[in-house]
N, C-alpha and C positions, 0 to 999 in steps of 0.2 A: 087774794091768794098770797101774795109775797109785796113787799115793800123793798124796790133794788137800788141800789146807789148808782147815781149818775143818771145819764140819761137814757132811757130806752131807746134803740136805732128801729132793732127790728125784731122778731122774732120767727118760731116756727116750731111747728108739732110735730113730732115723730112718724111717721109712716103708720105704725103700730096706735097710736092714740097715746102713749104713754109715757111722754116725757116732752114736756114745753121745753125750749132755749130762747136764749134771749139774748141779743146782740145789746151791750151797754157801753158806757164810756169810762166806765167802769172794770169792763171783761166777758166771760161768756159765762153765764148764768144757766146754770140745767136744774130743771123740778120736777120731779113723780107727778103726772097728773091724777094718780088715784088718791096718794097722801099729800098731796101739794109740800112734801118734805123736800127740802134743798140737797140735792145729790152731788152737786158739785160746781168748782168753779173753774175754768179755762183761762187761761190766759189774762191772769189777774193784773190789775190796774192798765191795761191795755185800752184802745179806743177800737171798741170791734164795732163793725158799721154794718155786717150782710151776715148772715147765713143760709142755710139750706140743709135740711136733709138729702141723703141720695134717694132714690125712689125705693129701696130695699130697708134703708135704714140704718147698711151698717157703718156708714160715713158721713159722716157731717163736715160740711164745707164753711167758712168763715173767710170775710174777708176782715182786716182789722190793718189799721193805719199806726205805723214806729215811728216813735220819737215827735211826737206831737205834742209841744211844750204845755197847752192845757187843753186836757181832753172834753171840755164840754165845748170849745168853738173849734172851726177845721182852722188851722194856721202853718200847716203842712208837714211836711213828713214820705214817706214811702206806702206806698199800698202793698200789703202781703196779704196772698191768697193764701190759708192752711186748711188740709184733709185733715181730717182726725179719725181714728179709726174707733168704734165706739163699744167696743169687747171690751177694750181695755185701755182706752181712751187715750192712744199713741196716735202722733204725726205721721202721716203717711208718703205724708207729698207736701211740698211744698217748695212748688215751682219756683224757678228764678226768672223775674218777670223782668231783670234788667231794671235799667234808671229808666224804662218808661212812662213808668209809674207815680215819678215823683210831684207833690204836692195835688195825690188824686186817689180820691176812695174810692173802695169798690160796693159802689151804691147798693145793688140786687145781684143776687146767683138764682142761676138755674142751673136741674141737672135737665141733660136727656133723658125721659124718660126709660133709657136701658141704663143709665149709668156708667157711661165711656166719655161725657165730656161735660163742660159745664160752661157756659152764657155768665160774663160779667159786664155788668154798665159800672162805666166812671163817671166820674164828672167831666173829662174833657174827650176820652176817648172813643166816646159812645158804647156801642156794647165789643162786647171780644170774645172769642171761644177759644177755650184749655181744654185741647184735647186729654 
């Protein structure tokens, strides 16, 4: 389908069937899964590591790692969780998780299935819930 730069973390398909993402070390990578056309990039030359759909679709969750001197090994930095809102592909949230976070990625997201909180594993912290 596509050839991405960097390394692929993770990815996940829209609720809908129609639109792949793709967590890279690189950024966040979005494609039409009907045209497999590149629709857009997120958070370009960033180290995104997690995403998620909401179970609706109209939010997509990311975690992705700042100031991480080379994004293909982890060598630390901060964990930042970002909503995005996907109408029109604005930040919605993006909680302040404190220095708790530092030199620790936000491995897997999960939404609740109503879409009121969201499950992240780190590396050291195990899992955590954002309400």
């Amino acid at each position: 389908m596509a050839t991405l730069p960097g390394v692929i973390w993770s990815f996940d398909i829209s609720p809908d069937g129609s639109i792949i993402a793709f967590a890279t070390s690189k950024g966040l990578e979005l494609y039409d899964l009907q045209t497999f056309a590149h629709l857009r990039t997120l958070d370009a030359n960033q180290n995104v590591y997690s995403l998620a759909w909401s179970p609706d679709g109209k939010e997509l969750a990311v975690g992705l790692l700042a100031e991480t001197p080379d994004p293909t090994e982890f060598s630390g930095g901060k964990a930042i969780l970002k909503i995005w809102e996907t109408s029109a592909w604005k930040i919605v949230l993006e909680p302040d998780l404190a220095d708790s976070l530092l030199s620790e990625r936000i491995l897997d997201i999960a939404w609740k299935p109503n879409g009121t909180a969201l499950a992240l594993s780190t590396d050291m912290h195990g899992v955590m819930v954002v309400d």
